[in-house]
N, CA, C and O atoms as a printed pandas DataFrame, in Angstrom:
     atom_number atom_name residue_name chain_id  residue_number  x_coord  y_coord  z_coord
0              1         N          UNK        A               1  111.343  107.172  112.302
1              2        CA          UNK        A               1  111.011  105.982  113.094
2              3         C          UNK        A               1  110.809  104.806  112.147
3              4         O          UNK        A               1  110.106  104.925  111.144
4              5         N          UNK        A               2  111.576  103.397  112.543
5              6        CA          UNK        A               2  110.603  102.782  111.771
6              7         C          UNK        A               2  109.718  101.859  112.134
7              8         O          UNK        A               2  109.961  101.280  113.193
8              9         N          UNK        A               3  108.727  101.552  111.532
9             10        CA          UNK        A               3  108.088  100.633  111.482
10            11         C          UNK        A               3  107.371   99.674  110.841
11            12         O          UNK        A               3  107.647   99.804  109.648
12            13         N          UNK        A               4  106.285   98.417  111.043
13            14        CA          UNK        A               4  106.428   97.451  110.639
14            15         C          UNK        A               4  104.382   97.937  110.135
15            16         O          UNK        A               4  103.546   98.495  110.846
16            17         N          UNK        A               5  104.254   97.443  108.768
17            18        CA          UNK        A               5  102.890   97.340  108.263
18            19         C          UNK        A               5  102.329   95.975  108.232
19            20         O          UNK        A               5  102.661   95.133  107.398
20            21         N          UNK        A               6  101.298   95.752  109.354
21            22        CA          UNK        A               6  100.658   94.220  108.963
22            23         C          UNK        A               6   99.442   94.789  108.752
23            24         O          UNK        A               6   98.694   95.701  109.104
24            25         N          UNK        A               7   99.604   93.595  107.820
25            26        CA          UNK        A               7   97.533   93.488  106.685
26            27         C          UNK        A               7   97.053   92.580  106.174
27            28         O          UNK        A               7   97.904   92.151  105.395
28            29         N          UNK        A               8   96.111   91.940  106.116
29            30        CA          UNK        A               8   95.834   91.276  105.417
30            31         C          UNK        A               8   94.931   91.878  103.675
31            32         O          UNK        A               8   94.139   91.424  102.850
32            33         N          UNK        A               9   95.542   92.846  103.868
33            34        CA          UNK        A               9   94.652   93.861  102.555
34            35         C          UNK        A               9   95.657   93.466  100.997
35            36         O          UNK        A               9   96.676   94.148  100.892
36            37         N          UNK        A              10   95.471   92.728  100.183
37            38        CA          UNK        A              10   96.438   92.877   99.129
38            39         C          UNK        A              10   96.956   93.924   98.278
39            40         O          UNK        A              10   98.003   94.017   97.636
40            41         N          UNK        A              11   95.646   94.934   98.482
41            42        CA          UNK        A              11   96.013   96.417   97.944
42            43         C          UNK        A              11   96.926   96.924   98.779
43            44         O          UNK        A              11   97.729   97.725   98.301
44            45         N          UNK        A              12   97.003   96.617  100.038
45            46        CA          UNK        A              12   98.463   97.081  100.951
46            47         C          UNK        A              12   99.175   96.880  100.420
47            48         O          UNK        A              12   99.877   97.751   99.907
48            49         N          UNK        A              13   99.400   95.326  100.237
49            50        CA          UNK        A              13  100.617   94.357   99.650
50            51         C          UNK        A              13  101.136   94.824   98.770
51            52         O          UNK        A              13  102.360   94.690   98.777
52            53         N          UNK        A              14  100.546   95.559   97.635
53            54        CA          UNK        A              14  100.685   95.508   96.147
54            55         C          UNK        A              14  101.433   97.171   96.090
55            56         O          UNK        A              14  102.557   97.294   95.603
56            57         N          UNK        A              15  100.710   98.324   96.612
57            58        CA          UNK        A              15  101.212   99.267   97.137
58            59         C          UNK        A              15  102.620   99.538   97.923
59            60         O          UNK        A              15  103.408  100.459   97.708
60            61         N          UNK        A              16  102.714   98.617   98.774
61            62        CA          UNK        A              16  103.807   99.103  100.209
62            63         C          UNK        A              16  105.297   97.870   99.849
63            64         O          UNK        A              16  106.487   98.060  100.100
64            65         N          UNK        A              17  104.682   96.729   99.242
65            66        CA          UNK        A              17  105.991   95.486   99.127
66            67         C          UNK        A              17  107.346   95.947   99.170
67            68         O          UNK        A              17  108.210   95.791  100.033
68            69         N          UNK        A              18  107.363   96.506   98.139
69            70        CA          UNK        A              18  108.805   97.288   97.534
70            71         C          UNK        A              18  109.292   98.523   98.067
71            72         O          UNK        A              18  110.167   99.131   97.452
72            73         N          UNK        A              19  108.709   99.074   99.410
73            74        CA          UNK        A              19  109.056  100.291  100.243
74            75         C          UNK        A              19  109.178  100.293  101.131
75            76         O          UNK        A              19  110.068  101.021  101.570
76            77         N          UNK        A              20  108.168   99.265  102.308
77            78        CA          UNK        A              20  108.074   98.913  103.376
78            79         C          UNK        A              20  108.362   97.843  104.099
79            80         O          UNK        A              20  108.378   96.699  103.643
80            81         N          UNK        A              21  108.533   98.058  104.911
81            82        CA          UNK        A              21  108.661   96.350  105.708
82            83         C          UNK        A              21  106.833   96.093  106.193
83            84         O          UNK        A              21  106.148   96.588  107.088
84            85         N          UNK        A              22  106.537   95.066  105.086
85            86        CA          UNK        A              22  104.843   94.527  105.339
86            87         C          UNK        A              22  105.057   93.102  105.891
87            88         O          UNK        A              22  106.063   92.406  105.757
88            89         N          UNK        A              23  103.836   92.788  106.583
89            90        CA          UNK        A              23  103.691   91.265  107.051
90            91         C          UNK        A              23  102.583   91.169  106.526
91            92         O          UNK        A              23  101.651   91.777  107.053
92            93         N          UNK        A              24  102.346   90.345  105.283
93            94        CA          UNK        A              24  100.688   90.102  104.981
94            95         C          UNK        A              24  100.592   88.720  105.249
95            96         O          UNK        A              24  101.579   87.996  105.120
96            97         N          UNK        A              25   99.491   88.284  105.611
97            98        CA          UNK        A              25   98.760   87.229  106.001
98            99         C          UNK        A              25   97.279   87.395  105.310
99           100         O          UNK        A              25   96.487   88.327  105.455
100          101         N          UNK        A              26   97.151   86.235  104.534
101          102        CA          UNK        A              26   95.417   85.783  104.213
102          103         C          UNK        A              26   95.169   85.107  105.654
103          104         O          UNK        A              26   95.519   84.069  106.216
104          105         N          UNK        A              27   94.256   86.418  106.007
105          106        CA          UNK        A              27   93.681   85.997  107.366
106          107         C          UNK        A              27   92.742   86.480  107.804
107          108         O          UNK        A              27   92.881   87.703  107.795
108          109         N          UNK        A              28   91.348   86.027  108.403
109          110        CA          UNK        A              28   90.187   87.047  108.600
110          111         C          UNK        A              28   90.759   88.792  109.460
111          112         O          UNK        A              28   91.938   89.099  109.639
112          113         N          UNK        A              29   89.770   89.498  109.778
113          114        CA          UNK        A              29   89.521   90.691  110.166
114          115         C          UNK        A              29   90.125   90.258  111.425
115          116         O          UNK        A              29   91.173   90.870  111.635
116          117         N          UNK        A              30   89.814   89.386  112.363
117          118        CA          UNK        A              30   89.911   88.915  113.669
118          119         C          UNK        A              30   91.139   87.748  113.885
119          120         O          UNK        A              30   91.651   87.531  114.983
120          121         N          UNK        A              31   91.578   86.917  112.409
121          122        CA          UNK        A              31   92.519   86.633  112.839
122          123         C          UNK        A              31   93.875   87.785  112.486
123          124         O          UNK        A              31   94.992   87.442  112.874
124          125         N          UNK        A              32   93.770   88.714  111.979
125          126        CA          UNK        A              32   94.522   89.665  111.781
126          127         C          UNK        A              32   95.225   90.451  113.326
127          128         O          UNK        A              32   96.404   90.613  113.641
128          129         N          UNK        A              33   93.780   90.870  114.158
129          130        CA          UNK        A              33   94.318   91.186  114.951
130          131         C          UNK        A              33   95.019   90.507  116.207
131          132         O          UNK        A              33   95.552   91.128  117.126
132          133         N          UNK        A              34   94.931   89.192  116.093
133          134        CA          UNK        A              34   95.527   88.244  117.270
134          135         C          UNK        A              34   96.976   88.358  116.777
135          136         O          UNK        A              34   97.924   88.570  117.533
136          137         N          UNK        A              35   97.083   88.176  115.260
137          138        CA          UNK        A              35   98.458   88.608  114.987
138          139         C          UNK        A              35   99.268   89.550  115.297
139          140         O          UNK        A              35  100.496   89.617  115.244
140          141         N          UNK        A              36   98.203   90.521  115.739
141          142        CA          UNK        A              36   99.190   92.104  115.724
142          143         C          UNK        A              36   99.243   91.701  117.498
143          144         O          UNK        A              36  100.303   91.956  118.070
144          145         N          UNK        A              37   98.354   91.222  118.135
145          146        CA          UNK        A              37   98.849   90.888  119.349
146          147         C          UNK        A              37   99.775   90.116  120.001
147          148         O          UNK        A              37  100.193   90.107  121.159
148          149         N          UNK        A              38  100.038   89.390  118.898
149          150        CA          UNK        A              38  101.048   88.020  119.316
150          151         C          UNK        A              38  102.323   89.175  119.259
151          152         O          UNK        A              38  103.170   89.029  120.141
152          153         N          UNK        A              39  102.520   90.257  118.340
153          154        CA          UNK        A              39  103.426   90.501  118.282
154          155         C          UNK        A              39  103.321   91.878  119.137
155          156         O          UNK        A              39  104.216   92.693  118.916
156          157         N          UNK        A              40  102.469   92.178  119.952
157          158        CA          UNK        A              40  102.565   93.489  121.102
158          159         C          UNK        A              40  102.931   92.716  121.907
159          160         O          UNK        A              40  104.161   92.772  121.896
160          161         N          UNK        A              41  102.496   91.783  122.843
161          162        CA          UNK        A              41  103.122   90.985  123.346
162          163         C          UNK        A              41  104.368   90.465  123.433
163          164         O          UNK        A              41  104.933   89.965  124.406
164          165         N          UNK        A              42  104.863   90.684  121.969
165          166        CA          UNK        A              42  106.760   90.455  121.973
166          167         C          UNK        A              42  107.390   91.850  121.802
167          168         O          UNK        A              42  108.468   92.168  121.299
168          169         N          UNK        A              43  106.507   92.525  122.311
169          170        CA          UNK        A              43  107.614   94.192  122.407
170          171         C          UNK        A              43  107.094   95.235  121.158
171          172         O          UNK        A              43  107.592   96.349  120.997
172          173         N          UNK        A              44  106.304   94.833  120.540
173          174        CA          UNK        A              44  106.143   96.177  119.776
174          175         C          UNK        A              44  104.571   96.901  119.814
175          176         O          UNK        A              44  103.471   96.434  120.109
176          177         N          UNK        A              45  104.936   98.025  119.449
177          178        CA          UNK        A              45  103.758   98.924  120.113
178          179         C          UNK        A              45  102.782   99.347  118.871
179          180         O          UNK        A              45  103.255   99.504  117.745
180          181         N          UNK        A              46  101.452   99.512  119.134
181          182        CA          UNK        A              46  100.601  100.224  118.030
182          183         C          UNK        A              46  101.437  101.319  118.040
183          184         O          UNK        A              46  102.270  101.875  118.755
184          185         N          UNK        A              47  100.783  101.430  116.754
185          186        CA          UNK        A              47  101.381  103.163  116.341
186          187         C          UNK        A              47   99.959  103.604  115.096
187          188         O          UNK        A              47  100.040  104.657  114.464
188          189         N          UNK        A              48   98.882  102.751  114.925
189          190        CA          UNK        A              48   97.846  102.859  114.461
190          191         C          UNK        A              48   96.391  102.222  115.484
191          192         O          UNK        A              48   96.590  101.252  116.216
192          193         N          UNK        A              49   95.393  102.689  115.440
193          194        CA          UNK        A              49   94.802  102.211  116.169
194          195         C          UNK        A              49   93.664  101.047  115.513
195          196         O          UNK        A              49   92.821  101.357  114.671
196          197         N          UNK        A              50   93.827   99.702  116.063
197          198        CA          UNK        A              50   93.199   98.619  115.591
198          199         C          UNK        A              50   91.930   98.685  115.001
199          200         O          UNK        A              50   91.714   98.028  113.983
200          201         N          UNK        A              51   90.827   99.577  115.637
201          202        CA          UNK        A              51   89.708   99.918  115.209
202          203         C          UNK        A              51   89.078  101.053  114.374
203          204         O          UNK        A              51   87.944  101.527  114.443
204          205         N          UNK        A              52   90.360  101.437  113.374
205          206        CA          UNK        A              52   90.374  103.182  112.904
206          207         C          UNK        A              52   89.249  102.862  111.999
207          208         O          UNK        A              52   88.722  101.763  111.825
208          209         N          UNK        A              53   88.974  103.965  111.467
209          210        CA          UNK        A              53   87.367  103.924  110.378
210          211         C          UNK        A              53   86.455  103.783  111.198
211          212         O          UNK        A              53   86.458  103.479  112.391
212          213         N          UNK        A              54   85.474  104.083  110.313
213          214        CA          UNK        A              54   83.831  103.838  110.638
214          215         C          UNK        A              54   82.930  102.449  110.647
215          216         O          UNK        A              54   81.888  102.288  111.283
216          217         N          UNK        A              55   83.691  101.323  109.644
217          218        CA          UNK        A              55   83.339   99.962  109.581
218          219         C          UNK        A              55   84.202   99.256  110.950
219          220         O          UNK        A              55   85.258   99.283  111.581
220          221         N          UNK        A              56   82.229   98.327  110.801
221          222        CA          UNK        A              56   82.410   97.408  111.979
222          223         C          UNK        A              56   83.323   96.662  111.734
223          224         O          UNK        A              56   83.692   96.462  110.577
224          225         N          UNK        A              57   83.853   96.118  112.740
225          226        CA          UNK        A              57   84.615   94.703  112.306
226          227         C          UNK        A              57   83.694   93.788  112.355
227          228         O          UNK        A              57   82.614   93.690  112.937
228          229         N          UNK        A              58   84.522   92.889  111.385
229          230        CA          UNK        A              58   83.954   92.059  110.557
230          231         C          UNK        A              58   82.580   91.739  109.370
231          232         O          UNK        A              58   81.968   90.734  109.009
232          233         N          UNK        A              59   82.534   93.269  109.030
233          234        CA          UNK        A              59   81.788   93.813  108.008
234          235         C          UNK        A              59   83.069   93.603  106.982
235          236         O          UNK        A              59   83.055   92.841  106.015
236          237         N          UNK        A              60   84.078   94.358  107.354
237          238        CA          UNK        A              60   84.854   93.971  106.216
238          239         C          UNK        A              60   86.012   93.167  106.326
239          240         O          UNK        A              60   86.605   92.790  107.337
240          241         N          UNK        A              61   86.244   92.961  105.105
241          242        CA          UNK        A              61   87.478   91.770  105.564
242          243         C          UNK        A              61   88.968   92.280  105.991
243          244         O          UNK        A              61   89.762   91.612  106.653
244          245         N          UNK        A              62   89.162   93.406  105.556
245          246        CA          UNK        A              62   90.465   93.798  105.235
246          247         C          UNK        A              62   90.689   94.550  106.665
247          248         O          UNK        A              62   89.740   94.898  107.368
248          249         N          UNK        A              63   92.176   94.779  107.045
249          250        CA          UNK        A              63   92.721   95.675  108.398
250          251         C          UNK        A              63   94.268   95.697  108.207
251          252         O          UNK        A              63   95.038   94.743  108.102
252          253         N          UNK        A              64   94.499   96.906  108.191
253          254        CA          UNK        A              64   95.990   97.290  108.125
254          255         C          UNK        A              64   96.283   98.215  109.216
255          256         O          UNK        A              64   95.747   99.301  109.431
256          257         N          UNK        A              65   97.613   97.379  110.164
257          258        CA          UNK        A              65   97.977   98.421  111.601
258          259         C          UNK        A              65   99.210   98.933  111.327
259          260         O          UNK        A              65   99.942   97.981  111.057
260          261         N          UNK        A              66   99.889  100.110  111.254
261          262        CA          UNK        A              66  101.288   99.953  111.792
262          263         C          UNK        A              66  101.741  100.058  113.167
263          264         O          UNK        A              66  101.471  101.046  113.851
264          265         N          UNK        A              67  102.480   98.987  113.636
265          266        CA          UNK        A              67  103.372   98.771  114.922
266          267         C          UNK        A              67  104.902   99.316  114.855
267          268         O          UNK        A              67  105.142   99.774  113.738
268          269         N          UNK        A              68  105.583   99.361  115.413
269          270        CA          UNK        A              68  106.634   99.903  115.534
270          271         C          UNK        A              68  107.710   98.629  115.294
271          272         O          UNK        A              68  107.419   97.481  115.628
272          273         N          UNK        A              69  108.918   98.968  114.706
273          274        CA          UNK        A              69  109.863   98.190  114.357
274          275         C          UNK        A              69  110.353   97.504  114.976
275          276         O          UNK        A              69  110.597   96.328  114.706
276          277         N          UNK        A              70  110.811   98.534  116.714
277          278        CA          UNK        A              70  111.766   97.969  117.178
278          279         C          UNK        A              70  110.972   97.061  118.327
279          280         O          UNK        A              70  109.891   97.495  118.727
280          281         N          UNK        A              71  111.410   95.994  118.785
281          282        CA          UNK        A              71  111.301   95.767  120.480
282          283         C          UNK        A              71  111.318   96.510  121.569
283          284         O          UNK        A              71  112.286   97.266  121.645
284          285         N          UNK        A              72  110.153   96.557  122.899
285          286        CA          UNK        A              72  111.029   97.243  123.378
286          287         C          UNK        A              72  110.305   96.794  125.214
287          288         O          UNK        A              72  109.938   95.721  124.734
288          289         N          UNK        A              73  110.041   96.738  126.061
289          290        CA          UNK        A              73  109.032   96.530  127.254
290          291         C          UNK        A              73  107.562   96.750  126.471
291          292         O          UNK        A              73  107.240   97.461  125.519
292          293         N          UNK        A              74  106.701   95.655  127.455
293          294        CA          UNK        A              74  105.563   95.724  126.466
294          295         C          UNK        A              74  104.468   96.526  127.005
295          296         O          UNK        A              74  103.884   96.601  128.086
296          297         N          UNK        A              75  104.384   97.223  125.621
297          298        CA          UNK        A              75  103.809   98.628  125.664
298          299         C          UNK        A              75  102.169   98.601  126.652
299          300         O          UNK        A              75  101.323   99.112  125.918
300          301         N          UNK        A              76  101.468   98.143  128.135
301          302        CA          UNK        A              76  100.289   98.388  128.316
302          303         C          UNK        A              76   99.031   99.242  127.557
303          304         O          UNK        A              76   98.002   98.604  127.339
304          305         N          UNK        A              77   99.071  100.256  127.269
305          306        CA          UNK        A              77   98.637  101.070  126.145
306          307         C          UNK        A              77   98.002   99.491  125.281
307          308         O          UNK        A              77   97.077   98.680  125.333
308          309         N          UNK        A              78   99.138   99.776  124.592
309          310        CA          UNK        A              78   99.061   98.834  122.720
310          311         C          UNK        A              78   98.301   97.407  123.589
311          312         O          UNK        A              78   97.283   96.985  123.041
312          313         N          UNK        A              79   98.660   96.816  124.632
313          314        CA          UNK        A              79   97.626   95.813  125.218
314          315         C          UNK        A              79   96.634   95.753  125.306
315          316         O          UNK        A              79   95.924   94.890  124.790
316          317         N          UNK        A              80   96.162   96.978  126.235
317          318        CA          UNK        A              80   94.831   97.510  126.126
318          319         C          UNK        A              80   94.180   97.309  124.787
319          320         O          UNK        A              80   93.583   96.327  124.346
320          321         N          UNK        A              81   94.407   98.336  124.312
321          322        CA          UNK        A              81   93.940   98.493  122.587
322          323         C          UNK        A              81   93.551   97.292  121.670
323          324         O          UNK        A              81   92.537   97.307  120.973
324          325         N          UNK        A              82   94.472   96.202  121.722
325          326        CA          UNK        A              82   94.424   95.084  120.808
326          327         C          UNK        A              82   93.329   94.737  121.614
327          328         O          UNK        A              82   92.187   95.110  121.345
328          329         N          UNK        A              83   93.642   93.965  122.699
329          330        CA          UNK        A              83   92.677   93.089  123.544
330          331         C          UNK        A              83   90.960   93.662  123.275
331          332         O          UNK        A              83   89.996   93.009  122.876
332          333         N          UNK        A              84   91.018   94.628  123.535
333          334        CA          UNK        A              84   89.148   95.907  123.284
334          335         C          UNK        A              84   89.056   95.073  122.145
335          336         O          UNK        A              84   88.341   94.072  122.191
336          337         N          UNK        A              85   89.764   95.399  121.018
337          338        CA          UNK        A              85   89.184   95.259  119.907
338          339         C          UNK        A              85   89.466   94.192  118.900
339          340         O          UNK        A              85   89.480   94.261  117.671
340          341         N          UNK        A              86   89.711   93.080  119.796
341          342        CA          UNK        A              86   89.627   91.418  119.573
342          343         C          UNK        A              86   87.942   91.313  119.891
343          344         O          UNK        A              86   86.990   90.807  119.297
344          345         N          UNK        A              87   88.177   92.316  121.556
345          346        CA          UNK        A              87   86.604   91.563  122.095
346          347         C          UNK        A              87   85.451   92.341  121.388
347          348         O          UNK        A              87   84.255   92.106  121.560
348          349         N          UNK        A              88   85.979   93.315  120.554
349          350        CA          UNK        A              88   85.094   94.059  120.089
350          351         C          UNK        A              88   84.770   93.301  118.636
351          352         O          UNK        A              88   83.610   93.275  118.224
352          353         N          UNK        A              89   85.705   92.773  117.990
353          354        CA          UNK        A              89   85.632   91.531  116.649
354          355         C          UNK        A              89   84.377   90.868  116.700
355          356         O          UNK        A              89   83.371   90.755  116.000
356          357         N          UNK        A              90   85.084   90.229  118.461
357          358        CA          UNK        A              90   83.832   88.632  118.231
358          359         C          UNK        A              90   82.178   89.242  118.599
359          360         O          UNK        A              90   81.066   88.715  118.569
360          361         N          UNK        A              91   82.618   90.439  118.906
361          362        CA          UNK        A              91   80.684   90.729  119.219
362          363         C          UNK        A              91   80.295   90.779  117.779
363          364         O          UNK        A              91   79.072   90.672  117.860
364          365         N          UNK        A              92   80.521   90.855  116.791
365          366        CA          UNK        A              92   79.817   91.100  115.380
366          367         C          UNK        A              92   80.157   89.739  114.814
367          368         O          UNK        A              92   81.184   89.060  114.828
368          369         N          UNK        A              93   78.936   89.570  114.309
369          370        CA          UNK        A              93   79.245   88.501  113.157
370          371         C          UNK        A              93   79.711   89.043  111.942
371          372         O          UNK        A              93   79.731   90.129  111.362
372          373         N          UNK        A              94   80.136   87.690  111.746
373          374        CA          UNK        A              94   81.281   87.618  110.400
374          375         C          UNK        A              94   80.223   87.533  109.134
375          376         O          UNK        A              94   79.487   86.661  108.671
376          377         N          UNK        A              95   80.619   89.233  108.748
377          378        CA          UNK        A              95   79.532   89.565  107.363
378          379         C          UNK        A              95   80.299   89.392  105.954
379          380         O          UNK        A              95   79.844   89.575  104.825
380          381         N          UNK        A              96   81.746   88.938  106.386
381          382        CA          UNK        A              96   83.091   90.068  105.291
382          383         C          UNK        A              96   82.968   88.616  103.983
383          384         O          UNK        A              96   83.509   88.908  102.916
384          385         N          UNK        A              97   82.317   87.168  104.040
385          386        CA          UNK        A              97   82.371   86.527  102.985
386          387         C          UNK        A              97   81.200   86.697  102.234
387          388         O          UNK        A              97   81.172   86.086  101.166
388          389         N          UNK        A              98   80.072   87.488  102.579
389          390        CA          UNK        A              98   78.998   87.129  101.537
390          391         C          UNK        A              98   78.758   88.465  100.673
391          392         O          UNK        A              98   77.587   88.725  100.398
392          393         N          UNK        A              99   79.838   89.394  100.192
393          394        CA          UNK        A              99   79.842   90.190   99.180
394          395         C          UNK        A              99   79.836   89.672   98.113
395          396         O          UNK        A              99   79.838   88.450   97.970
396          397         N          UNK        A             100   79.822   90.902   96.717
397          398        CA          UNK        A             100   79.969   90.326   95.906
398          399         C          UNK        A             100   81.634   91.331   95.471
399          400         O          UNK        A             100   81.920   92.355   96.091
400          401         N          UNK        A             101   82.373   90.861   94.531
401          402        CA          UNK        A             101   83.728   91.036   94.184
402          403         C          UNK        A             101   83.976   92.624   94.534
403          404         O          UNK        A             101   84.754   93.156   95.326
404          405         N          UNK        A             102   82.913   93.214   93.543
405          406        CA          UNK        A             102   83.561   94.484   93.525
406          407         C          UNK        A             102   83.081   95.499   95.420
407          408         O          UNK        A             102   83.219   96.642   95.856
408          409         N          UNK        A             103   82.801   94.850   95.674
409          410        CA          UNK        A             103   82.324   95.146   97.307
410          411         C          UNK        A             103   84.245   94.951   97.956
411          412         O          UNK        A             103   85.097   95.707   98.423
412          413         N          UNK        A             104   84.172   93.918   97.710
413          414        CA          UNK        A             104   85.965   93.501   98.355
414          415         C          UNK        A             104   86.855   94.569   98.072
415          416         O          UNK        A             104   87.437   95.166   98.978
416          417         N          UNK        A             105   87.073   94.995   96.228
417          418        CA          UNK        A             105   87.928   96.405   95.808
418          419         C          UNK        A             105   87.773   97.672   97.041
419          420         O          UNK        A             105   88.673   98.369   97.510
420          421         N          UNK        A             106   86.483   97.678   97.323
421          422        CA          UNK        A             106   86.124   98.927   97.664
422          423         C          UNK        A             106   86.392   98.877   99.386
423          424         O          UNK        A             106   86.791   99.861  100.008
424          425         N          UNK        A             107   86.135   97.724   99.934
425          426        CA          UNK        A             107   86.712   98.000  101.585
426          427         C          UNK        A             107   88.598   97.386  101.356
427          428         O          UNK        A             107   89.281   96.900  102.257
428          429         N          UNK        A             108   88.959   97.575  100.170
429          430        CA          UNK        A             108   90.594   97.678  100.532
430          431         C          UNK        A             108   91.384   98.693   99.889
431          432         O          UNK        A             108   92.607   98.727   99.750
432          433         N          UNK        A             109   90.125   99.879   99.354
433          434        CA          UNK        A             109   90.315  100.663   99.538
434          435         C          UNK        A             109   90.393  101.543  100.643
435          436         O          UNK        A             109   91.271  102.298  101.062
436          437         N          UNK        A             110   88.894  101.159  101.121
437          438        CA          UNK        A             110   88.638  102.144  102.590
438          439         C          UNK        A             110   89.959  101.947  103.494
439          440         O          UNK        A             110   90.283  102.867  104.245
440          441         N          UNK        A             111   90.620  100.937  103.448
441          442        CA          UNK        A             111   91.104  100.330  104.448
442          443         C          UNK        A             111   92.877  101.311  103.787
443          444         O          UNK        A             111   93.631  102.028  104.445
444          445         N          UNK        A             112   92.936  101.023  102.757
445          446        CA          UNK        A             112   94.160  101.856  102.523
446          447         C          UNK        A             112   93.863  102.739  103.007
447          448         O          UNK        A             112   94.187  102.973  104.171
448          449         N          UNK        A             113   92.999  103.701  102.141
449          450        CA          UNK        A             113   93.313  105.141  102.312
450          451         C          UNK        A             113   93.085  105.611  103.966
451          452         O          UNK        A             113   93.091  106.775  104.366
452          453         N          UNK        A             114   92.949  104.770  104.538
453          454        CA          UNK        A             114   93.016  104.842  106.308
454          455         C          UNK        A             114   94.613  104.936  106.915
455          456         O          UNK        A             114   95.196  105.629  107.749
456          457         N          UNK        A             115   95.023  103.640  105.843
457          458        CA          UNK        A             115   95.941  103.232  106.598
458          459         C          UNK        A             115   97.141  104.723  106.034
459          460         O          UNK        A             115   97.665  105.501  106.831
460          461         N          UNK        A             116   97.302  104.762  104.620
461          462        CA          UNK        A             116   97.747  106.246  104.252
462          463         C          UNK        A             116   97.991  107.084  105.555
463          464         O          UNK        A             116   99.015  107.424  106.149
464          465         N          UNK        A             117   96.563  107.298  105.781
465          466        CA          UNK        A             117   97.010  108.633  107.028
466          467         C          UNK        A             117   97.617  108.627  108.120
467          468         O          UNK        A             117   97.923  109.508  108.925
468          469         N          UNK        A             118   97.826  107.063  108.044
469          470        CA          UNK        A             118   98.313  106.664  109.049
470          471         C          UNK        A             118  100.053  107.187  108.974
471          472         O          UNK        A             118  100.702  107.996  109.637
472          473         N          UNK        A             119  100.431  106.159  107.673
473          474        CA          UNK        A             119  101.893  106.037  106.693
474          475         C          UNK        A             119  102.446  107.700  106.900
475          476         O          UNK        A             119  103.545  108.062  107.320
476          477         N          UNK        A             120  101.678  108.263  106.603
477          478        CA          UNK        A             120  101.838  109.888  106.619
478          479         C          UNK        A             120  102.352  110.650  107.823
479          480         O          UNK        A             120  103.353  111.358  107.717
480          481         N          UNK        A             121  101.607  110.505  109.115
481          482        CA          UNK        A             121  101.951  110.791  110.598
482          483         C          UNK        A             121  103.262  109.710  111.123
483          484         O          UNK        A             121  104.000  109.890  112.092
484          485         N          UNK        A             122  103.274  108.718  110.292
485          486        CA          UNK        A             122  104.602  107.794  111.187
486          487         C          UNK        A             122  106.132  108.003  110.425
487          488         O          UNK        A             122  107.167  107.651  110.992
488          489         N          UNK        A             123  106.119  108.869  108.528
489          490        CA          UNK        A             123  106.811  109.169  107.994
490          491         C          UNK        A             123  107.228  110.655  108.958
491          492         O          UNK        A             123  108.293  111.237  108.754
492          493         N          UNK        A             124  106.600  110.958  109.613
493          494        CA          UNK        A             124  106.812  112.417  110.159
494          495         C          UNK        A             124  107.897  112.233  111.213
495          496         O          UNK        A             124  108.904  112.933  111.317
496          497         N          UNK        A             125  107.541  111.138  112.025
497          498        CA          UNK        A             125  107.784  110.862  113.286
498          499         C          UNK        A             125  109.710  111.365  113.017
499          500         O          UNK        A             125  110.503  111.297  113.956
């Protein structure tokens, strides 16, 4: 199958550039996911779920989804999903600027090695 990796995680970036088809954007936690909605909305479907892990949103900065490549009728499911967890964004305040550096390394890690398991089940497909 293929599909499409958006993140705003640079450890994504730096990892996936040269293998994958990535969309990175410097963009908060919450504007990340309006992105992945703008584009469920034009036909493509989660294939990761917006809210995976144990961190709140907007505790951390970083979020990596994969959606699916192709176009196709728009998926209700993947609607659902984004929309929850837009509204689930704005209930938390925005904690993800007052770390200090090596705090940032470490939630784009969390956030890879999430997204990995993800990379792993959609290489299967």
């Amino acid at each position: 199958m293929n599909y499409i990796v958006m993140t705003n995680n640079p450890l994504v970036l730096s990892k996936l550039n040269d293998t994958h088809d990535v969309i990175y954007q410097e963009l908060s936690y919450e504007g990340l996911l309006k992105l992945v909605r703008d584009r469920i909305y034009g036909g493509h479907r989660l294939l990761t779920h917006p809210l995976s892990g144990s961190v709140k949103p907007n505790e951390t900065p970083y979020k990596s989804v994969l959606l699916s490549g192709q176009k196709e009728k728009i998926d209700e499911e993947s609607v659902r999903l984004i929309e929850s967890a837009i509204l689930a964004c704005q209930k938390f305040q925005d904690k993800s600027k007052s770390y200090k550096e090596e705090v940032y390394k470490d939630f784009q890690l969390v956030d890879w090695t999430l997204l990995e398991s993800g990379l792993a089940s959609a290489d299967a497909w």
